[in-house]
C-alpha positions in Angstrom: 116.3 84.3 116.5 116.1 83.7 112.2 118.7 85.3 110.3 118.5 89.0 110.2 119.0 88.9 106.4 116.4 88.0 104.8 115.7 91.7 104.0 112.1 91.5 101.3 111.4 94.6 99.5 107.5 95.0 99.5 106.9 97.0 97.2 103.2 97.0 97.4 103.4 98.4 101.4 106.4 100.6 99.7 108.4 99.4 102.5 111.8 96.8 103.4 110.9 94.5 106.0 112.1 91.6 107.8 110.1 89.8 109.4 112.3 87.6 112.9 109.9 85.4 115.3 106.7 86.6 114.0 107.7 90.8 114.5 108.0 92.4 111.4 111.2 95.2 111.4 110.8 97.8 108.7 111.7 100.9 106.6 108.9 102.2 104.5 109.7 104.7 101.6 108.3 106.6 98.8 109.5 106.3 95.1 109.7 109.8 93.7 110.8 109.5 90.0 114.4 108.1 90.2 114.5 109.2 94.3 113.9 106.2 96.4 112.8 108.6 99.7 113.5 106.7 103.0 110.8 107.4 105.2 111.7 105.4 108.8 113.2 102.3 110.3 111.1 100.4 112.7 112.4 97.6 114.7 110.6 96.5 117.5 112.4 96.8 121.4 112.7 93.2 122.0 114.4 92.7 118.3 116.9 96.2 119.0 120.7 95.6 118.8 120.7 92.7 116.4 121.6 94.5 112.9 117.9 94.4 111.6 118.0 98.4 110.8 121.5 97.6 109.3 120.2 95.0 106.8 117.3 97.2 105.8 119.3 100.2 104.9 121.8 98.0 103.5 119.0 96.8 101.1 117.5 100.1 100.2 121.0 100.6 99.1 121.1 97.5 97.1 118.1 98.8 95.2 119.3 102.4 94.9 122.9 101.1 93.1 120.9 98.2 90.8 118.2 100.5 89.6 120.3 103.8 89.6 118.1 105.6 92.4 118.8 108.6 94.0 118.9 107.5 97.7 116.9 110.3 100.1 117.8 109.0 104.0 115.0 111.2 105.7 114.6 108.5 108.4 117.2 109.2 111.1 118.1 105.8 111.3 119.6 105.7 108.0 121.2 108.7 107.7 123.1 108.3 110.3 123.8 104.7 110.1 125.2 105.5 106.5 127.2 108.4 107.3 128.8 106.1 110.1 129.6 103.5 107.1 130.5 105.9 104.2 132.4 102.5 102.5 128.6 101.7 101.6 127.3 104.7 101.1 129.6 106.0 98.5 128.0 103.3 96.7 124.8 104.6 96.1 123.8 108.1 94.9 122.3 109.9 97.7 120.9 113.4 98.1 121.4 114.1 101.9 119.5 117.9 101.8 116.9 117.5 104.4 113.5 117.7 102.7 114.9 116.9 98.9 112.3 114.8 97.2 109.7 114.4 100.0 
């Protein structure tokens, strides 16, 4: 298997993906104004349990803190992989009302 972190932000598909042995992983999301809403995390069976979800909510965080985003964790994926790590989340700015920005 590649490295998991090679996290791109395609902001054309409004989406983070990773792409590992031709299977592309991914967390789509809107931009709202200064709200970057995350949508959900996709990462197919056969690439589950090797931190792919991690590294792409790890770099929607990236982009929240750099451009001074809101971050909305719809997806329940993210939300609860960043109340689990609240060391990173307390990073960011993030709106956790269900709903908020959507």
């Amino acid at each position: 298997m590649s490295d998991p972190q090679q996290v791109t932000d395609n902001q054309a598909a409004s989406r983070f993906e990773l792409w590992v042995n031709g299977s592309l992983a991914e967390l789509p999301y809107r931009r709202v104004g200064n709200r970057l809403v995350l949508i959900h995390t996709e990462v197919p069976e056969e690439l589950e349990g090797h931190g792919l979800g991690r590294a792409l909510v790890a770099a929607a965080v990236d982009r929240a803190v750099r451009e001074d985003l809101t971050l909305v964790p719809l997806c329940p994926f993210a939300r609860g992989w960043l109340e689990r790590h609240p060391d990173v989340a307390k990073t960011a700015t993030i709106d956790w009302g269900r709903g908020a920005g959507a």
